[in-house]
N, C-alpha and C positions, 0 to 999 in steps of 0.2 A: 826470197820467200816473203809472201805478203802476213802482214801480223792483224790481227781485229784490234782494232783502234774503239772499238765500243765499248765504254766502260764498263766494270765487272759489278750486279748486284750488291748492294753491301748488305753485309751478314747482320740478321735479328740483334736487337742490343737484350734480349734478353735471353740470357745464359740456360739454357734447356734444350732434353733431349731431342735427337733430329725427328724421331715422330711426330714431335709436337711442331717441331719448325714450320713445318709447311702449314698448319691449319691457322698460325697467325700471321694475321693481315693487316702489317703499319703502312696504312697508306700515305708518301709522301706530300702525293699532291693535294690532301684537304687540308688545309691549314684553318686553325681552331687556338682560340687558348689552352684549352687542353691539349693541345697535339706541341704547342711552343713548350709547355710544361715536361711532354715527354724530349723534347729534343734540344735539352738547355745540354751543350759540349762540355764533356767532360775530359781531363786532361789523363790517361791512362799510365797509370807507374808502369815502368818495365820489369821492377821488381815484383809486381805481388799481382798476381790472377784473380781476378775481380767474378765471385759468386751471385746469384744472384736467389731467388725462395728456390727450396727442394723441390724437387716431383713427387706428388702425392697420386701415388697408382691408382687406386681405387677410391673413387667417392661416396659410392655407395654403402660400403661400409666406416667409413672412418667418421661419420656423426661430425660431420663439419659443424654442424647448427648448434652442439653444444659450445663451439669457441667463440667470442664475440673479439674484434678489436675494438679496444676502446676508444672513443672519442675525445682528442683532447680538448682544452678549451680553445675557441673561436673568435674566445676576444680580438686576437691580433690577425694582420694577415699573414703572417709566415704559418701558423695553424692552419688556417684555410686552404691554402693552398697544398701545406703536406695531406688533408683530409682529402682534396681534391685529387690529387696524386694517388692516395690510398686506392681510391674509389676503380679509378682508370685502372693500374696495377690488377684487383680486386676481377675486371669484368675481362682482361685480356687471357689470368689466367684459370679463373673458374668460370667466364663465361658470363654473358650479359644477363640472363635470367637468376644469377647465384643470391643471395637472400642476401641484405643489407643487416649489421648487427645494430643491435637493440643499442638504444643511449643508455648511459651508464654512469655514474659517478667518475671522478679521476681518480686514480689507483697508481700505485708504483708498480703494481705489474702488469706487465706486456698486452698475456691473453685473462682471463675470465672463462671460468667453469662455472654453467650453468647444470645445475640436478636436473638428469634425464628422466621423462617417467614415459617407458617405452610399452608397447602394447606387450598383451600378455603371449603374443609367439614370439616376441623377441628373446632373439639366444642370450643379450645381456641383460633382461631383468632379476633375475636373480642375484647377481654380480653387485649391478648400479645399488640397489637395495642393500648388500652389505654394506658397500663403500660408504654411503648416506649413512647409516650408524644409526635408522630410526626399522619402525615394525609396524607397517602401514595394517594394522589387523581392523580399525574402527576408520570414522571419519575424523574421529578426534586427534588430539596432540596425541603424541611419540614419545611424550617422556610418561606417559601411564603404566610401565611395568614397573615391579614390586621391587623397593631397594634392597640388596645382599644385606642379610642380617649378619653384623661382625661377629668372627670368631669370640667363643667365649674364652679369658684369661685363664691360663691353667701357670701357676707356679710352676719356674724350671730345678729348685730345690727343695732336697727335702730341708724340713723345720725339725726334725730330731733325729738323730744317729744313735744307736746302741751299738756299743761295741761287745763280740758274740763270740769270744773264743771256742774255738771248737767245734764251728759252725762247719760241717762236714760239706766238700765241694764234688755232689755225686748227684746226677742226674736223675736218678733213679727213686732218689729220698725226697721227705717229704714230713718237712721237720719245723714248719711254721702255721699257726691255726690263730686265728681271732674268733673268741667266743661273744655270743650277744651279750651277755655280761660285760664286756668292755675288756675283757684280760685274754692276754697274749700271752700263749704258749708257746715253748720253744726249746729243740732236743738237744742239747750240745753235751753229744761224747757218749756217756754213760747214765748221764743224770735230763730233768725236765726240770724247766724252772718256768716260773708264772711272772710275768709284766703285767700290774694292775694299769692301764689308761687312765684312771680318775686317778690317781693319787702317786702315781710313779714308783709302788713299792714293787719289789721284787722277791718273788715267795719259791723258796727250792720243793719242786713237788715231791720227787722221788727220785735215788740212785739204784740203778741195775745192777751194780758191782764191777769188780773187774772183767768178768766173761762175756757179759753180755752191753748190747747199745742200740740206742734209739732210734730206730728208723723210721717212725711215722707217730704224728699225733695231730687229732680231731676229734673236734667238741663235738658234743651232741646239740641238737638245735636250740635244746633251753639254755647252754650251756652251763650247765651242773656238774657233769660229770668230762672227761677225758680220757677218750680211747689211746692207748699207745699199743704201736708195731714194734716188737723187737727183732734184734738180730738172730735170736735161738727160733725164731716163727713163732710165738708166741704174741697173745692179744691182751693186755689188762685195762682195766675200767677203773680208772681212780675219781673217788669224788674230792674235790678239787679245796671245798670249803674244809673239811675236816684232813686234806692232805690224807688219805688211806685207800688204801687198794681193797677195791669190793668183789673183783673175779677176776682170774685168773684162765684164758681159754688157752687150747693149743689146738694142732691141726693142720699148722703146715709146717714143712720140712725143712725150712732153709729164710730165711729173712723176709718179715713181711712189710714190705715199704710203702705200701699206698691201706687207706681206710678212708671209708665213707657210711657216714648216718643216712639210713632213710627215719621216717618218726617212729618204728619201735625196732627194724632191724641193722644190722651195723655188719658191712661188707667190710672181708679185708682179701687183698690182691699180695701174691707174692711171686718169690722168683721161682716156687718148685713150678708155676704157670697155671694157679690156680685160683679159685675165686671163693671165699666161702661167708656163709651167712650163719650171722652169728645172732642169737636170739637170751638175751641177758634173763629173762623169765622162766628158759628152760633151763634144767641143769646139765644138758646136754655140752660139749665143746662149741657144735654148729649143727645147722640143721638141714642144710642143702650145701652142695660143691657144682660149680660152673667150672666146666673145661672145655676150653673152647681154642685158648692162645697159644702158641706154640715155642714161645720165651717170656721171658720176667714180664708180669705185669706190674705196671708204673703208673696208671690212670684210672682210679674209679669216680666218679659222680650219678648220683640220682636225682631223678628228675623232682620239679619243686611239688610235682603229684604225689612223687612216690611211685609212679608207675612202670615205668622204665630205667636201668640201669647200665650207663654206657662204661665202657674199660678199654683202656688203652695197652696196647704193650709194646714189647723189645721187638716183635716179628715185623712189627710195622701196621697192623690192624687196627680199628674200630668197631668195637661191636656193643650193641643194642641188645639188653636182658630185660624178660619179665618175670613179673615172679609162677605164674603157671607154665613155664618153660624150663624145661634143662639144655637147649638148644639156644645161640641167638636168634633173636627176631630179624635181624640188622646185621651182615660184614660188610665191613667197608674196607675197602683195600687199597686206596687211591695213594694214603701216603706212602713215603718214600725214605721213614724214620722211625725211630720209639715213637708211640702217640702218648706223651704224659700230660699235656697239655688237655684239659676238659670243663667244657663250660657250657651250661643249660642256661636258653634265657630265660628271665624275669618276666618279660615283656611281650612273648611270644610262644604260645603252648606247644612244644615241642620241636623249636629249634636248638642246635646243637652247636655249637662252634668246636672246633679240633685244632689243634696244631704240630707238627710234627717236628722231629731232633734236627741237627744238621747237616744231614744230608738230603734233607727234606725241602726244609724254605720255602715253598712254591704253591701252598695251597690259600690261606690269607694273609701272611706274612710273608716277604720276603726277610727273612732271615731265622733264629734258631729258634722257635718258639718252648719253653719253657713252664708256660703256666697263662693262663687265661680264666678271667673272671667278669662278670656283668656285672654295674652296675645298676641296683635296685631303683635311683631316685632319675636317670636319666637314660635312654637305649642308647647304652655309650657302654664300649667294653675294654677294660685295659690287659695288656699280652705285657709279658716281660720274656728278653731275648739273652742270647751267650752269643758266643761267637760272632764277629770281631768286636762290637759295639757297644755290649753288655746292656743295652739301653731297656727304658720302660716304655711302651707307647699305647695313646689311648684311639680310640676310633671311635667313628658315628656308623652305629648302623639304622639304615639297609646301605646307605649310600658307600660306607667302608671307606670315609675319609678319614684323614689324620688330624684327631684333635691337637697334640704335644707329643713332644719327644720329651723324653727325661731321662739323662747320663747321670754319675756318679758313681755306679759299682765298677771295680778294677777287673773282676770275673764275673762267671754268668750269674744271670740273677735266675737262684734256681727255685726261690720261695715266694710265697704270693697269700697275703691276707687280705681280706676287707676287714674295717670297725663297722660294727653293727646299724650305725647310721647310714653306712652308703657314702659317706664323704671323705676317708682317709683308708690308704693304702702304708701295708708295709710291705717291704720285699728284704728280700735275705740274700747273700751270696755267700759264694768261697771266700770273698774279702774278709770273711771272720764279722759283716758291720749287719742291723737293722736298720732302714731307714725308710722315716715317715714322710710318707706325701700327702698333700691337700689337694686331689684333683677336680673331684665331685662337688655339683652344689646340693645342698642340700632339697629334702622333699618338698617342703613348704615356699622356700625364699626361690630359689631357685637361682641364686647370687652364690659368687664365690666362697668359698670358704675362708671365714676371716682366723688369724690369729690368736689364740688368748695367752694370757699369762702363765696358765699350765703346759701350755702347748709350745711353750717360746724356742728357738731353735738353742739347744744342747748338742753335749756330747758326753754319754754315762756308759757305763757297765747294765750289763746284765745280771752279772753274775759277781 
């Protein structure tokens, strides 16, 4: 059998798919310095399979032109000659026409990314434009947006603790009040007792006896006088400077645990599920009853008009009163708990905020909301919660971010004061403690709240 003695083609030295094989053309017979440059013999290990650049599929989209190689220096000719190599390499496998990269400094890296600015159908301008980290809105610089003004410092403790035996751990009550007067009232057990602010005395207002106990108290807005809820449903009015009870009202049936002033009438919410209005001028008990709720009511507030009168209760409601109505204006039924939580802004005529028990969680808070109140000197509002966390937390509204968190009570924090100025918070819990926060800054300064000497952090009695 006759064999072909005509030697076999030798195979591409450059390592790539057999598509591609056939369209590169090394021709032996031109000899060039460049062509000796491709065909300096190399000695091939038997051990390790020699790679040579990947296959890049598509040109068209992969923005070859944002890669440049760099140039290195030229000083020498071993440089040159690798350049030269580059170049050849460069046109065998993108092609004689492929775009030469731009000169460039020496770099210890490889490739160089050049910032794309692609026409406005390009699928990656939107992209490239994030990556770049600037905001081409003008012709001018990218660093022209407005710097993040920083959080303002809110202390994570309080500066005074009272300790509140008999501080009753009931959801329902509603047994702490700061009057504009600066004095802090406060129901423990059977008896009211007064916290002056300016001078840290402490004045026992009145004792109910054995039978009866305090379920609610709030100031009127001069603070003069002191509304208290008792456990028999009864309402009394003490003025506060001479310590003496000035009336005496009744009219509900069973414990009245929530009371709210408007400027001359004085609502009080109880559990027979009623709401009644009490008018200190008349000698009547009350002068109107709202029935609306269908378990214990736990949340009265009126608005800083006077106009409206919102109430929370046990059923899970919200509702909206005026005073030429026996009807609500407003149900709300969205929560999913007690509404005791009630709070009118300052800053905003006729917004309401609400918060619901724990089973709720899910309307502004996530978690048990308990008591909510607006700050007067900044549209910032603080919520205190129970369950797991016990925490206080303040927010920015509209945007309803989280200015501070504040722990320290062991159980819920089921009370909630402002001082008269807008800059200090007390909350109450089952822990049996008071404790004062500095979170607000003041109307005028607009600065933290600084510490004083009377304010220095303790730890006293109430009682």
């Amino acid at each position: 059998m006759a064999t072909d003695a005509s030697p076999k083609p030798a195979p591409p030295r450059l390592n790539v798919p057999p598509a591609m094989a056939g369209g590169l053309r090394l021709d032996p017979a031109v000899a060039s310095p460049a062509r000796l440059l491709l065909d300096v013999p190399k000695t091939p290990s038997p051990s390790k399979t020699t790679y040579s650049d990947r296959f890049i599929p598509c040109r068209s989209s992969s923005r070859l032109h944002n890669f440049a190689l760099l140039d290195r220096d030229r000083a020498s000719p071993s440089t040159t000659d690798d350049a030269l190599y580059s170049r050849l390499l460069r046109a065998e496998i993108f092609g004689p026409d492929s775009p030469s990269p731009a000169p460039s400094s020496p770099n210890t890296n490889l490739f160089r990314f050049k910032t794309d600015h692609p026409s406005p159908k390009s699928p990656f301008a939107a992209s490239a434009d994030a990556t770049a980290g600037h905001y081409d809105c003008t012709a001018g610089s990218a660093e022209s947006s407005t710097p993040r003004k920083p959080p303002r410092k809110v202390p994570k403790t309080p500066h005074k603790v009272l300790d509140a035996p008999s501080l009753q751990d009931d959801f329902y009550l509603n047994l702490v009040d700061w009057s504009s007067q600066n004095t802090l009232a406060v129901g423990l057990g059977n008896c009211v007792y007064l916290w002056s602010a300016s001078n840290c005395k402490v004045t026992k207002l009145c004792d109910l006896g054995p039978r009866d106990s305090v379920c609610a108290v709030h100031w009127t807005r001069e603070g003069s006088y002191l509304a208290i809820g008792t456990s028999l449903g009864d309402v009394q009015i003490w003025d506060s400077s001479r310590c003496k009870r000035i009336r005496n009202m009744g009219g509900h049936q069973t414990r009245t645990g929530v009371l709210a002033w408007s400027s001359r009438i004085l609502s009080s919410g109880s559990r027979d599920k009623n709401i009644l209005q009490h008018d200190i001028r008349v000698p009547s008990d009350y002068i109107s009853k709202f029935s609306g709720h269908r378990s214990e009511v736990c949340g009265l507030k009126w608005s800083h008009d006077d106009r409206e009168l919102a109430s929370g209760g046990n059923d899970n409601q919200l509702l909206v009163w005026n005073q030429r109505s026996q009807q609500p204006v407003l149900r709300l039924t969205e929560h999913t708990a007690a509404v005791k939580a009630i709070a009118w802004s300052p800053h905003q005529q006729g917004l309401l905020a609400s918060g619901g028990g724990t089973a709720d969680r899910c309307i502004r808070f996530w978690n048990t909301v308990c008591n909510l109140a607006w700050c007067k000197n900044v549209n910032e509002l603080v919520s205190t919660h129970g369950y797991s966390q016990n925490q206080i937390m303040v927010w920015k509204y509209p945007s309803m971010s989280k200015v501070a968190t504040l722990t320290g009570h062991t159980l819920r924090v089921l009370y909630l004061a402002m001082s008269p100025d807008g800059q200090t918070i007390v909350t109450g819990a089952g822990d049996e403690t008071l404790r004062f926060w500095n979170i607000f800054p003041s109307m005028k300064t607009q600065a933290p709240v600084r510490d004083i000497g009377l304010w220095s952090f303790s730890r006293s009695h109430i009682r």
